[in-house]
C-alpha positions as CSV (number, residue, x, y, z in Angstrom):
1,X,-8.5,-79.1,35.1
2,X,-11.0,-78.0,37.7
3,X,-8.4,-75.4,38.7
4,X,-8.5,-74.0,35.0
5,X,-11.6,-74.1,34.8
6,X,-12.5,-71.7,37.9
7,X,-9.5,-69.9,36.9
8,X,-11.3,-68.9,33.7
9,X,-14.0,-68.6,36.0
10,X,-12.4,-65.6,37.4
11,X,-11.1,-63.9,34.5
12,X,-14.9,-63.7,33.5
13,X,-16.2,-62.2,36.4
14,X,-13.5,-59.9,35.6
15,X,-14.2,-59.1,32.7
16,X,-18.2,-57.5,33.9
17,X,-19.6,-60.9,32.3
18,X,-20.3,-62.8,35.2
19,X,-19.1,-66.2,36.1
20,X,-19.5,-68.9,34.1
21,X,-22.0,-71.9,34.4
22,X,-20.7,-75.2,34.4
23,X,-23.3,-77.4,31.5
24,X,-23.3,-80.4,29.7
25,X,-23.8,-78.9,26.1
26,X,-23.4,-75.4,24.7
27,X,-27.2,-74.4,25.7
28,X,-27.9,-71.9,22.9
29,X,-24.9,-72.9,20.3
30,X,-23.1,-69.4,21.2
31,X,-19.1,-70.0,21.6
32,X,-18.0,-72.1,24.8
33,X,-14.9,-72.6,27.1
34,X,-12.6,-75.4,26.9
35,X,-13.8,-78.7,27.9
36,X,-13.0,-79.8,31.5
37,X,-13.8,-83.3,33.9
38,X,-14.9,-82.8,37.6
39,X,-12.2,-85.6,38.4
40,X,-12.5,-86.6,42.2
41,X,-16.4,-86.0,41.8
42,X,-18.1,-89.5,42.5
43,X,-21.6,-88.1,43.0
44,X,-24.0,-88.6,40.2
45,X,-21.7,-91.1,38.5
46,X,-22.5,-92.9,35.7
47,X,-23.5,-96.1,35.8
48,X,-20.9,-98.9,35.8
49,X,-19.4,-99.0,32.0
50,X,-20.9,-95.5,30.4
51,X,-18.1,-93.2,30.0
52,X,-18.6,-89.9,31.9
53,X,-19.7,-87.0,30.0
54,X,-17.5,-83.8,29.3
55,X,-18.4,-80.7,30.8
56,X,-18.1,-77.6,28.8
57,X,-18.3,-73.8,29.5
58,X,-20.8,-71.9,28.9
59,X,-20.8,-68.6,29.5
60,X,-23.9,-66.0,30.4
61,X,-25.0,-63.5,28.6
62,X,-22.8,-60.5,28.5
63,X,-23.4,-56.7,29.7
64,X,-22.9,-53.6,27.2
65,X,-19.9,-51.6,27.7
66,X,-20.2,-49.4,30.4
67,X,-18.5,-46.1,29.1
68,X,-19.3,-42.3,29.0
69,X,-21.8,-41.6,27.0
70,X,-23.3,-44.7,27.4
71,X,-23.5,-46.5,24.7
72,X,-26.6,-46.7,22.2
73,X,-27.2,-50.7,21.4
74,X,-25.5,-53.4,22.0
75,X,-26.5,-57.0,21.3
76,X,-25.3,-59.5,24.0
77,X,-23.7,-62.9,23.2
78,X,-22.2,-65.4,25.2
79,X,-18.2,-65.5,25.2
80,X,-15.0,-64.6,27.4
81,X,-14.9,-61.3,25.7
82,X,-11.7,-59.5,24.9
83,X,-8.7,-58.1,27.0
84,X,-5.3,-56.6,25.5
85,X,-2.6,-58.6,25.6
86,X,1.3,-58.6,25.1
87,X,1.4,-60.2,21.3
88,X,-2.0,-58.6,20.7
89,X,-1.6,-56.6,17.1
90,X,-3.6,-53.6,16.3
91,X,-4.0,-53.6,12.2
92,X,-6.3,-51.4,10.2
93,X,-7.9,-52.5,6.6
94,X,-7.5,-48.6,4.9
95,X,-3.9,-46.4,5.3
96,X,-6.2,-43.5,6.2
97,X,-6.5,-45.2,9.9
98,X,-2.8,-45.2,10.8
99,X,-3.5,-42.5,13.6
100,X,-5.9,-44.2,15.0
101,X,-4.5,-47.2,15.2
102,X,-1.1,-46.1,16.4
103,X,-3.3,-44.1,18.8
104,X,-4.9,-46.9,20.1
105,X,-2.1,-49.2,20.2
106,X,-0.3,-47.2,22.6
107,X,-3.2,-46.5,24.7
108,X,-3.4,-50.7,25.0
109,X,-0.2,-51.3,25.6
110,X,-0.1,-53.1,22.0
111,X,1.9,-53.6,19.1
112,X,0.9,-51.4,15.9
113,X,1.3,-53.5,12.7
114,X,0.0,-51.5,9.8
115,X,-2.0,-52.8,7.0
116,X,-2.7,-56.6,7.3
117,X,-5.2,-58.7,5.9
118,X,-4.7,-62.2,7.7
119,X,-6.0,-62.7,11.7
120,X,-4.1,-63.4,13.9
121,X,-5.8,-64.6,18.1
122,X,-6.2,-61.1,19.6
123,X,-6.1,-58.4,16.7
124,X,-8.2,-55.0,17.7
125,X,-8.8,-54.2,13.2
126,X,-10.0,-50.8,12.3
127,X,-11.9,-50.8,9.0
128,X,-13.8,-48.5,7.4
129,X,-16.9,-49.6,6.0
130,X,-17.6,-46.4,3.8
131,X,-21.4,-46.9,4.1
132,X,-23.0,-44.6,1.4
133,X,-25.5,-42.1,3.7
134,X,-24.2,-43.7,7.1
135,X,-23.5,-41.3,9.8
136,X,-20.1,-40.4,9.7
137,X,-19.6,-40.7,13.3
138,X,-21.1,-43.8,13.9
139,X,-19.9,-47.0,14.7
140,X,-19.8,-50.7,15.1
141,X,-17.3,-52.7,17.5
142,X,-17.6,-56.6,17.3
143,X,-16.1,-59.0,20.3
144,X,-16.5,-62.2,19.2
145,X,-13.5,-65.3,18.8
146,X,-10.8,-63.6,20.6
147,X,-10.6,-60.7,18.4
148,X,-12.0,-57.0,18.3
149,X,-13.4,-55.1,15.1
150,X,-14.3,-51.7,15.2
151,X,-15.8,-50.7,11.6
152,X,-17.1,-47.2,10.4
153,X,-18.0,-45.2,7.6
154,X,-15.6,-42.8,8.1
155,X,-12.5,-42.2,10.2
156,X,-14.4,-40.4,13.0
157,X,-16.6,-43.2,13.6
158,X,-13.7,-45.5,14.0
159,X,-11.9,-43.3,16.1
160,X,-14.9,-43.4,18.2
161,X,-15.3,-46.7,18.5
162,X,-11.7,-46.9,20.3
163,X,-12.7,-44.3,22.5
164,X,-15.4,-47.1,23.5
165,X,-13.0,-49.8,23.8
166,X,-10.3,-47.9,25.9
167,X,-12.8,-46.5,28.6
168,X,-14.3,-50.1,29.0
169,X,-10.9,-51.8,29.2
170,X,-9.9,-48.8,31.6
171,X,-12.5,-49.8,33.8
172,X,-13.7,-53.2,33.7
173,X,-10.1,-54.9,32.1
174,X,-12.6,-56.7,29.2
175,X,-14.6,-55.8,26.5
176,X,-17.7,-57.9,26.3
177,X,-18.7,-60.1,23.9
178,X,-21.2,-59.0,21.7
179,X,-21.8,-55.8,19.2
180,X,-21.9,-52.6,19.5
181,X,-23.9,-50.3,17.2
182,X,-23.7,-46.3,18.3
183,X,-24.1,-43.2,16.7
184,X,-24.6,-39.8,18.7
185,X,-27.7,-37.9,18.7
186,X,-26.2,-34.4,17.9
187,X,-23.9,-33.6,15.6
188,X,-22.0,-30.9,17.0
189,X,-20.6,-31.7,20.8
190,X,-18.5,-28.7,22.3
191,X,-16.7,-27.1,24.4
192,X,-16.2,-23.3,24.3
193,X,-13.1,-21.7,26.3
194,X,-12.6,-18.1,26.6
195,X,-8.8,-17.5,26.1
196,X,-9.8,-13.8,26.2
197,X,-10.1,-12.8,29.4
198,X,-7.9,-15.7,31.3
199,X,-4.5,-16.8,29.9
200,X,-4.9,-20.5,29.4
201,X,-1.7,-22.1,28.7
202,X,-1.1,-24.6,25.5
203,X,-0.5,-27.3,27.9
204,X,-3.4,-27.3,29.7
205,X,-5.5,-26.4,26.6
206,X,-4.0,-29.6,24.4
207,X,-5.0,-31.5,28.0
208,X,-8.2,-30.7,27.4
209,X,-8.3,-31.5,23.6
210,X,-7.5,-35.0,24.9
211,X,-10.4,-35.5,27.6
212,X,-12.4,-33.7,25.2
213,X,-11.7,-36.8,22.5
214,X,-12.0,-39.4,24.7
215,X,-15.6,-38.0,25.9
216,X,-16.5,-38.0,21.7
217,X,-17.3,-34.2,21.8
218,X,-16.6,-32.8,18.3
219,X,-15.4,-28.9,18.8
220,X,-13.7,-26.6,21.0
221,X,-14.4,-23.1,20.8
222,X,-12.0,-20.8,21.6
223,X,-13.0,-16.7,22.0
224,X,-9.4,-15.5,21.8
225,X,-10.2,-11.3,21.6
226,X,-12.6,-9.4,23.6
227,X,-12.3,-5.9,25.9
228,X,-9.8,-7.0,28.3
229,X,-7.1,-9.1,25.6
230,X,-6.5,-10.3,22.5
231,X,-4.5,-13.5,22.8
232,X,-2.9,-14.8,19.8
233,X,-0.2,-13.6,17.6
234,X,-1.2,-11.6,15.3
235,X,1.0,-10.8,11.6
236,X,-1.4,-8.6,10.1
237,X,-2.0,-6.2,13.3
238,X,0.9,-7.4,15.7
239,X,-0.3,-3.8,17.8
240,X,-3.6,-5.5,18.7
241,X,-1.9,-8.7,20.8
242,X,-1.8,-8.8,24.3
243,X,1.7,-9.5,26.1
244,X,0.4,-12.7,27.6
245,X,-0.8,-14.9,24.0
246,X,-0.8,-17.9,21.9
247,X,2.0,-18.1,19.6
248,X,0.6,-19.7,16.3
249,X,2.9,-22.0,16.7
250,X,1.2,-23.2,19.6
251,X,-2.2,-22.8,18.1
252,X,-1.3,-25.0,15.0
253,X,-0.4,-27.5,17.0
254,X,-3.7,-27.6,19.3
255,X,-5.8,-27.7,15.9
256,X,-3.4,-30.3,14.6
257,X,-3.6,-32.7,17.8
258,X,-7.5,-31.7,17.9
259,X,-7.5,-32.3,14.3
260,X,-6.4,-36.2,15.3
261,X,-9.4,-36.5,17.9
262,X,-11.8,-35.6,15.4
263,X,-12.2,-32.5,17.1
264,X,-12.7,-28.7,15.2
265,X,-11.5,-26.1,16.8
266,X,-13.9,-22.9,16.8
267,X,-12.9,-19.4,16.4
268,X,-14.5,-16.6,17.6
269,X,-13.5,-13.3,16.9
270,X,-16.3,-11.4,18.5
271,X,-17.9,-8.3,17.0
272,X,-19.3,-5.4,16.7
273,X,-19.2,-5.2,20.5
274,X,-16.3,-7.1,22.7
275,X,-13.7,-5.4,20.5
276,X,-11.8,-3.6,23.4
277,X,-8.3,-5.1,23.1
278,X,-8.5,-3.6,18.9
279,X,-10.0,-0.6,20.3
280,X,-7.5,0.1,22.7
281,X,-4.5,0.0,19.6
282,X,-7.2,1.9,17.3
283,X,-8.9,4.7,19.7
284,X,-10.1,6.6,16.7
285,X,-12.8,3.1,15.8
286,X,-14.4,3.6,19.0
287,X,-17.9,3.7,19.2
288,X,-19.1,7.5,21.2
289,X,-22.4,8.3,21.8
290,X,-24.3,11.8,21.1
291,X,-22.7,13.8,23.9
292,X,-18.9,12.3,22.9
293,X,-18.7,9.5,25.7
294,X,-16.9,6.8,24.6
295,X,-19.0,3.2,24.4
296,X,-16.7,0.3,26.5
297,X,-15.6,-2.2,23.6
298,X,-18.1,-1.0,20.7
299,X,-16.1,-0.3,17.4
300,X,-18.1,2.5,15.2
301,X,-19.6,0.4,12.8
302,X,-20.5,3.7,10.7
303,X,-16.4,3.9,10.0
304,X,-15.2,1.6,7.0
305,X,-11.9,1.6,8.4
306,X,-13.5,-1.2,11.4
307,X,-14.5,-3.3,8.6
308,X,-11.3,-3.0,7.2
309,X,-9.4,-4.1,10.5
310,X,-11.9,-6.7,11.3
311,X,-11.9,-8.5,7.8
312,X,-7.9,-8.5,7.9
313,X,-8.1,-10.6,11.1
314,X,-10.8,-12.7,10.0
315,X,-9.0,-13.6,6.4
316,X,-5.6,-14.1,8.3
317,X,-7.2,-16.4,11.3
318,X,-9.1,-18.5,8.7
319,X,-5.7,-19.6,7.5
320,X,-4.7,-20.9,11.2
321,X,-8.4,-22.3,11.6
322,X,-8.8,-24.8,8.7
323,X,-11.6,-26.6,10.7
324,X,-15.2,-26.0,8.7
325,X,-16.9,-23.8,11.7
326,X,-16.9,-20.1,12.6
327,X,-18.8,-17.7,15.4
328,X,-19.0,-14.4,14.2
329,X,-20.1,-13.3,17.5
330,X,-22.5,-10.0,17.6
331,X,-23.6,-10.4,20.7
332,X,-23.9,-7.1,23.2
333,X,-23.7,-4.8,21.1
334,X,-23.8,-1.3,22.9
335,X,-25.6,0.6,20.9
336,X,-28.8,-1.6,20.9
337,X,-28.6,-1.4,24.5
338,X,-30.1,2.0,25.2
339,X,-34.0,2.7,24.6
340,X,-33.7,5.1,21.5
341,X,-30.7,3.8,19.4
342,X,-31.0,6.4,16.5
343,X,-31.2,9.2,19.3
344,X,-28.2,7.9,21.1
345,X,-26.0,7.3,18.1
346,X,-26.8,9.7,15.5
347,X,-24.0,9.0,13.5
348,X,-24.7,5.4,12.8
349,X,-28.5,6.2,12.2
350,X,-27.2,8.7,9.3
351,X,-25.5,5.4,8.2
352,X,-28.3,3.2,8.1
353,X,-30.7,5.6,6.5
354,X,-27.7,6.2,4.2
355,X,-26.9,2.3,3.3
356,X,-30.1,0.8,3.5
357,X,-32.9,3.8,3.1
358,X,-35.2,6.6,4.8
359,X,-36.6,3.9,7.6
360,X,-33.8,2.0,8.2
361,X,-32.8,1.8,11.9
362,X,-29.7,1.3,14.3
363,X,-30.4,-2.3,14.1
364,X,-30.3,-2.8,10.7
365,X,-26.8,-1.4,10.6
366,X,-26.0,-3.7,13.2
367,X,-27.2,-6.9,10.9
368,X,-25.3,-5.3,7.9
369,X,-22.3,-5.6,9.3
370,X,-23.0,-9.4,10.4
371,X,-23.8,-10.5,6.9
372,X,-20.8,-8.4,5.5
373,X,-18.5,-10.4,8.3
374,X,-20.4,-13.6,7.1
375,X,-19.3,-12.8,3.2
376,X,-15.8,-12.4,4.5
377,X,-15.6,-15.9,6.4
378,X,-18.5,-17.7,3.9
379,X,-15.4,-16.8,1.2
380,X,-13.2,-19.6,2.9
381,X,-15.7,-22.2,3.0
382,X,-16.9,-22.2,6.2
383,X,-20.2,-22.6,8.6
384,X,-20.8,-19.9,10.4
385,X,-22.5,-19.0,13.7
386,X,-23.7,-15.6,15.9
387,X,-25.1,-15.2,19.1
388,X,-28.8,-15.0,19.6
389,X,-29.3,-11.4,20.4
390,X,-27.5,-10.4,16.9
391,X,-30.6,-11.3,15.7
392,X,-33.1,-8.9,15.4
393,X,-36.7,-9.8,14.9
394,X,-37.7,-6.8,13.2
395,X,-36.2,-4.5,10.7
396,X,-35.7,-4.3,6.7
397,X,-32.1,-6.1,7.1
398,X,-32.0,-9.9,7.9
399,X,-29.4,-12.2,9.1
400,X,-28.1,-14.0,6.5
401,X,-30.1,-18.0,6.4
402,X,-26.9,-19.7,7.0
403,X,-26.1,-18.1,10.1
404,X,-26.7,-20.4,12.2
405,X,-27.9,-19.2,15.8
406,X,-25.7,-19.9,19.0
407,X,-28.8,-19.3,21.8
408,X,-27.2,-18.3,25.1
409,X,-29.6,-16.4,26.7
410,X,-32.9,-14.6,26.9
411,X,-31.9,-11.7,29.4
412,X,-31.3,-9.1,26.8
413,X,-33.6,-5.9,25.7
414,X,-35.9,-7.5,23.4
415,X,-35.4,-10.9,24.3
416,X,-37.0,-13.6,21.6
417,X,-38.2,-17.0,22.3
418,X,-36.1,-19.9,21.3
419,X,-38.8,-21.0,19.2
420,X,-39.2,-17.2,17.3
421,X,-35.7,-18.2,15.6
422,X,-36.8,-22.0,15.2
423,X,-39.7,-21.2,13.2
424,X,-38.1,-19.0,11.2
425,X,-36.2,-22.4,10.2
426,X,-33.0,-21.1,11.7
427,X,-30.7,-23.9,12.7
428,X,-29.6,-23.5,16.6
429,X,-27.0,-24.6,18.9
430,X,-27.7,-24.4,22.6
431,X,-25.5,-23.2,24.5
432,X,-28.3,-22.3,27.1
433,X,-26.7,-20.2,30.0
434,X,-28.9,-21.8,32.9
435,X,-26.9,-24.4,32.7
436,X,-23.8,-24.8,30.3
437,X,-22.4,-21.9,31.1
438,X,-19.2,-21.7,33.7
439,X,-18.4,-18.0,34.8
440,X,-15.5,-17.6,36.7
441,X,-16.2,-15.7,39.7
442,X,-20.5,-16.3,39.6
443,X,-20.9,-12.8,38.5
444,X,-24.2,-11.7,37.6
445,X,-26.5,-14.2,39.2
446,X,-24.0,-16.8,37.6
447,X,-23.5,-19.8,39.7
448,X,-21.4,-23.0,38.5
449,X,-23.3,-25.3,36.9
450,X,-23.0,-28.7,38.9
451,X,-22.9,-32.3,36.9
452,X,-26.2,-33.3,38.2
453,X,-28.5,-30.3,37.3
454,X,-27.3,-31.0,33.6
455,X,-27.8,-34.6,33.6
456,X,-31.1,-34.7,35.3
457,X,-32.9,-31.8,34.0
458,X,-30.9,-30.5,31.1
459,X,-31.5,-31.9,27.3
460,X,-30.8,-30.3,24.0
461,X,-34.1,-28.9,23.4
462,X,-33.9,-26.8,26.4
463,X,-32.5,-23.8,25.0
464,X,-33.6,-21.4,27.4
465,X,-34.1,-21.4,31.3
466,X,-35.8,-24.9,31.8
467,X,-38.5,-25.4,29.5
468,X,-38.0,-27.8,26.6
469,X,-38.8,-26.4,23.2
470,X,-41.4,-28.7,21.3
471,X,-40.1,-31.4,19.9
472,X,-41.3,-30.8,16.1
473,X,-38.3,-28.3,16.1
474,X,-35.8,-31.2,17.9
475,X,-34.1,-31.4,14.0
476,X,-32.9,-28.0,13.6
477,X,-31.0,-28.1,16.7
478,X,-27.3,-29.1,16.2
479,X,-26.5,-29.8,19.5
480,X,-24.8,-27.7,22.0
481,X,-21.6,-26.7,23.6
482,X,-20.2,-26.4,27.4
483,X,-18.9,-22.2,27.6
484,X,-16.1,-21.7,30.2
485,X,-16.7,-17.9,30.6
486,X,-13.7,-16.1,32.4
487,X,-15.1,-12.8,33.8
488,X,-13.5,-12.7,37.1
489,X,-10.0,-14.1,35.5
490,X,-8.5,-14.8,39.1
491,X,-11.3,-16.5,41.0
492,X,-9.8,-19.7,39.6
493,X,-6.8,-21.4,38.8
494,X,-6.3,-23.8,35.7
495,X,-6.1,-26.8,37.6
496,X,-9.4,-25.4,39.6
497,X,-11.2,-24.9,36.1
498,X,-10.3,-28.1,35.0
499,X,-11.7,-30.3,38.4
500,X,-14.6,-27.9,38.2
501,X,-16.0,-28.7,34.4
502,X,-15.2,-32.2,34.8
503,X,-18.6,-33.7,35.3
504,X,-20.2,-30.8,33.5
505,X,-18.5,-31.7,30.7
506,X,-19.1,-35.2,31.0
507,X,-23.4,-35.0,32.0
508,X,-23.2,-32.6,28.6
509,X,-21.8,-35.2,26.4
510,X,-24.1,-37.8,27.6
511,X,-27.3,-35.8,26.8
512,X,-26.2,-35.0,23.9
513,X,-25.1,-38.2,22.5
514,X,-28.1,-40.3,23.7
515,X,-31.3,-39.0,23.8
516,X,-33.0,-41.8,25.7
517,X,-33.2,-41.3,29.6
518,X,-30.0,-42.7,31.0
519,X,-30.1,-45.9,32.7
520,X,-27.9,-45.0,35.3
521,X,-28.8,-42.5,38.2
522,X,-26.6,-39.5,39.1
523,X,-24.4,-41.6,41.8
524,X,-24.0,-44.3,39.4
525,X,-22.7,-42.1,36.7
526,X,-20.5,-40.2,38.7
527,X,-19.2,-43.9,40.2
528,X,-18.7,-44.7,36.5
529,X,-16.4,-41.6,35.4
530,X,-14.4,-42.7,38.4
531,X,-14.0,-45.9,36.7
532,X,-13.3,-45.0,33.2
533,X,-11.0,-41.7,33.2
C-alpha cells in the first residue's frame, strides 16, 4: 500500500498541487486519498493491544490554473484535481453546447456523449447557467470529486472556460482542485490583419482564428481594400479585385470557424482615402487637386457616383460579414492633409458650401460622407467604428454618436488628445500605434513591437504614446486590438509574421483581460506560453 500511496504521491506533484502529506485525520474536512498502513514501520507503535491507526491522505492546498491570461480568482481546495482519461465523457446540460463540447472532447482526447443528465467518475459537463445580467463571457469551472464543470451564462463564457482547462492540462497534465471564477476586463479583444497590402492565405489566416480562440480574444479585423489591392471576390464590382484574393468561399468559412471560437470577424473597407485598388478600375472617382494632379488613393467625395460604388460594396460585404462590428475607416484622408483644404480642392468646397451652407468647410464634407457610410452599414444592424483622425474637432458636421472611435495615433495635422474624444462621451478602442501596431518593414519610425514593452508598460488606458488616460474615462474604452500593418509586403514571410506577433499577441490579451498587475514577471510569462501552446 505504501507503494500506492507515494504513487499517488507523484501523480499530485504532477498535477502543480504539490505532494501530499501523510496525516492521521482529514485536517480541515476537504476530500482525502484512500486510506493506507505504513506496514513494516515499527517506530512509534502503539502500545501492546491498541490497534494501529489508519493513515489517510490529505492533500495541500492547490494552485490556480496557470494559463494565458491568467486567470482572475480561483478559490483553492484540497483534492487530486482532474486529468483526462480514456473513458472520461464530455456531456453538456443545453444542445446549444454541442460545438463546444465536441470541440473540447477532441482536444482531450475524450469521448463526446451529448446530452446526459446522470455523472459518471471523470465527466468535463458544459452548462449554461443563463444568469440574468451576468457577463456573457464569463465563467465558472469547478474540480472537485473527480469531475470537471465549466458553467456560463452564455455559450462564450463556456467556451472560455475550456480554453482554461486545455491550456492547464497542456501544461501541467491536471487541473487543480478548486473554482474558478473569470470574466475579462474588456469586452472587445482583437486582432487586426491587413489582407490589403500582403496576400495572406486562408490557411494561415484560419491558423490564426485558432490561436486567436485559445488566447480568448473576441475579433479579427481584416482591411481587405486599400491603394495597392483589393482582396476579396467581389459580385457586385468583379473589376475592382485584385488577381491574388479571397474567394468568399474561403471567407465564409474563416467567419464560420471564427464564428465557433466566439470570435467576430471585422471588416474594413476603408474610405474616403485608401481607395486606390477602386480607383485604379474607376479613374474618373479620383480625387485632383486645383492644378489637375491626381491625389494617390482619394476618391472625389464631391461625385455621387463614389458613394454609389462604395455603398454597393458595403451592402454586398455585410452579407458575407454577419458578425455585429464594422470599421468604416476615414482615416488619411488627402485632402485634409494640405494647410488650406478649400484652396486646394475647390471642387469639394463648392460641395460643402452647397450640402451643408455658406461656412461649411472641406472637413465637413469629409464627416458627411462618414455618417452617410454609417447610415448604409447602421441599416444591417451593426456597430460601427472609424479611425481617430476622421474625427474632426471643429466644424458644423459631427460624427455620428455611435461611431465609435478606433485611436491609432496622434501624428496627424490637428492631432486631438485621447481624452478630447473621451469627454465628448465617445466610446474608444485602442489600438495605440506605440505599441500594438506591427508594420512590416519598420517604415516610418515603425519598429516591431516586442512582448515585453506591452506587457510591462502597456494597458488599455494608454491610448496614445505612453501616458495613461485618467481613469474616470477607463468605462468608455472597449478594449483594444493588435494591427498587423503590411506596408513593406515582402520584408516578411507568413511563417515570419506569425513567430513575430506571437508574444505580442499574447502580453495584449493579458492586459486586456485582467486589469490587475500580473503576478508573473516577463521571463515567467514567456516560460509559461512555452508551456501552454
Amino acid at each position: 500500500m505504501l507503494v500506492v500511496a507515494l504513487a499517488a504521491g507523484a501523480v499530485v506533484a504532477a498535477s502543480g498541487v504539490g505532494i501530499g502529506l501523510w496525516v492521521t485525520s482529514d485536517d480541515d474536512g476537504g476530500p482525502a486519498g484512500s486510506a493506507a498502513s505504513r506496514s513494516g514501520d515499527t517506530a512509534g507503535s502503539p502500545p501492546a493491544g491498541e490497534a494501529e491507526p489508519s493513515p489517510t491522505r490529505s492533500y495541500p492546498l492547490s494552485q490556480a490554473p496557470r494559463t494565458i491570461p491568467a486567470v482572475r480568482d480561483h478559490s483553492a481546495e484540497r483534492g487530486p484535481g482532474w486529468r483526462p482519461e480514456r473513458g472520461h465523457r464530455v456531456v453538456v446540460g443545453d444542445p446549444a453546447l454541442a460545438d463546444e463540447g465536441r470541440l473540447v472532447a477532441g482536444e482531450l482526447g475524450l469521448a463526446y456523449a451529448g446530452e446526459k443528465n446522470d455523472e459518471r467518475a471523470g465527466d468535463l459537463r458544459l452548462e449554461l447557467n443563463k444568469g440574468k445580467g451576468a457577463n456573457p463571457e464569463s465563467y465558472t469551472m469547478t474540480v472537485r470529486g473527480g469531475r470537471v464543470t465549466v458553467s456560463a451564462p452564455a455559450e462564450a463564457g463556456v467556451f472560455y472556460g475550456t480554453r482554461t482547462l486545455k491550456q492547464q492540462i497542456r501544461g501541467a497534465q491536471t487541473a487543480p482542485e478548486g473554482v474558478v471564477r473569470d470574466e475579462p476586463a474588456k469586452q472587445r479583444r482583437g486582432m487586426m490583419l491587413d489582407v490589403a497590402r500582403k496576400h495572406f492565405t486562408a490557411g494561415w489566416i484560419e491558423d490564426r482564428v485558432r490561436e486567436l480562440g485559445d488566447l480568448k480574444f473576441n475579433e479579427l479585423g481584416l482591411h481587405f481594400s486599400d491603394d495597392q489591392s483589393f482582396r476579396i471576390a467581389s459580385d457586385s464590382h468583379p473589376e475592382i479585385v485584385s488577381d491574388q484574393h479571397l474567394t468568399k468561399a474561403q471567407v465564409k468559412r474563416i467567419v464560420d470557424l471564427a464564428a465557433s471560437r466566439h470570435i467576430t470577424v471585422v471588416p474594413e473597407i476603408d474610405s474616403p482615402g485608401h481607395l486606390g485598388a477602386v480607383i485604379a478600375a474607376h479613374p474618373g472617382l479620383q480625387l485632383r487637386n486645383a492644378g489637375g494632379g491626381a491625389v494617390r488613393g482619394a476618391i472625389d467625395i464631391s461625385d455621387p457616383e463614389s458613394a454609389e460604388i462604395v455603398d454597393d460594396l458595403l451592402n454586398e460585404y455585410a452579407e458575407l460579414f454577419p458578425g455585429s462590428q464594422w470599421h468604416l475607416g476615414a482615416d488619411e484622408y488627402q485632402a485634409l492633409v494640405v494647410s488650406d483644404p478649400e484652396a486646394s480642392f475647390p471642387g469639394l468646397a463648392a460641395a460643402a458650401r452647397k450640402k451643408h451652407g455658406s461656412g461649411a468647410t472641406v472637413e465637413d464634407l469629409a464627416t458627411s460622407w462618414l455618417n452617410d457610410r454609417a447610415d448604409t452599414v447602421r441599416a444591417h444592424g451593426r456597430t460601427l467604428r472609424a479611425w481617430n483622425d476622421g474625427f474632426f474637432e471643429d466644424g458644423s458636421v459631427r460624427a455620428a454618436k455611435d461611431i465609435q472611435v478606433a485611436y491609432w495615433t496622434g501624428k496627424e495635422i490637428g492631432a486631438r488628445q485621447p481624452a478630447d474624444y473621451l469627454s465628448e462621451g465617445r466610446e474608444v478602442l485602442n489600438y495605440n500605434d506605440e505599441f500594438l501596431y506591427y508594420v512590416l518593414g519598420e517604415p516610418n519610425d515603425f519598429v516591431y513591437p516586442t512582448g515585453e514593452r506591452i506587457y510591462e508598460q502597456w494597458t488599455p488606458r494608454v491610448l496614445r504614446d505612453t501616458t495613461a488616460v485618467p481613469s474616470r474615462y477607463d468605462g468608455q474604452i472597449l478594449g483594444g486590438s493588435f494591427a498587423i500593418w503590411c506596408d513593406l509586403s515582402g520584408a516578411q514571410s507568413e511563417d515570419q509574421v506569425a513567430a513575430g506577433i506571437r508574444m505580442p499577441l499574447r502580453a495584449t490579451v493579458q492586459k486586456l483581460w485582467d486589469p490587475a498587475e500580473p503576478a508573473l514577471s516577463w521571463a515567467e510569462f514567456r516560460s509559461l506560453a512555452d508551456e501552454v501552446d
